[in-house]
N, C-alpha and C positions, 0 to 999 in steps of 0.2 A: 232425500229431500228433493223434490221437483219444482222448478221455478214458476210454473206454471204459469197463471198471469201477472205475478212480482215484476217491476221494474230491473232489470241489471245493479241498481244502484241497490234497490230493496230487498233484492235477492242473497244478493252476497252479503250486505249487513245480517240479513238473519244467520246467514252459514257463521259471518267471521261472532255473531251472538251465543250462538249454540254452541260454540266451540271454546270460547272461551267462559261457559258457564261449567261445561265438563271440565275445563281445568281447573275451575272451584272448587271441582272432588276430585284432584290430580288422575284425570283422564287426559293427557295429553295429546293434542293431531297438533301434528307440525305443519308445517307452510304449506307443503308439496302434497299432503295431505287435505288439506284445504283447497287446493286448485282442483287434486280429482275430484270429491266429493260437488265440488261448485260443475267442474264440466261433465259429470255424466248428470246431474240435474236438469242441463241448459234443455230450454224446447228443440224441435229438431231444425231449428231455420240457424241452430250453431254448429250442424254437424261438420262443416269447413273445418274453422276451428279447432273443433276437440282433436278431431284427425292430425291437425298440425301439432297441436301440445300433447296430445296424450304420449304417443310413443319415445318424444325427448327425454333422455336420460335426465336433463336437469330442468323441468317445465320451472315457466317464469313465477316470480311473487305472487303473493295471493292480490296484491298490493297492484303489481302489472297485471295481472290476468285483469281485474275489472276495467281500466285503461286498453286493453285492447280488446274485449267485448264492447268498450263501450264506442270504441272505433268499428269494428263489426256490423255493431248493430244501424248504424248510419250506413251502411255498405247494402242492408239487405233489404 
C-alpha cells in the first residue's frame, strides 16, 4: 500500500482499517508489523524517518509512529 497522496492521518487509518478487517478472517499483523507495512508505503520526503525506525529492533507503536510522522511532516 502506497500513501500516495493520503494525508498521514488518512493513510495510516486505512492501513490500521485493512488490518483489522484481515483479523476478521483471523489474519493477524501485529503492531510492529503495522509500523513496516505503514513505513515502506510513506512518499520519499520520509526517507529520514524510515532510516531511523526501520533498523530498531523494537520500532515504536503504530499508535507513536503517526505522532511522529506527524511531527516529521511539519519539519519537511
Amino acid at each position: 500500500m502506497q500513501q500516495r497522496d493520503m494525508s498521514i492521518t488518512n493513510y495510516t487509518l486505512k492501513i490500521k482499517e485493512l488490518c483489522d478487517a484481515l483479523g476478521s478472517i483471523n489474519v493477524i499483523i501485529d503492531d510492529d508489523e503495522m509500523v513496516k507495512i505503514c513505513l515502506n508505503g510513506f512518499a520519499p520526503c520520509f526517507d529520514t524517518i524510515k532510516l531511523a525506525i526501520l533498523p530498531q529492533e523494537k520500532p515504536p507503536s503504530f499508535f507513536d509512529l503517526q505522532s511522529l510522522l506527524l511531527v516529521e511532516k511539519n519539519h519537511v
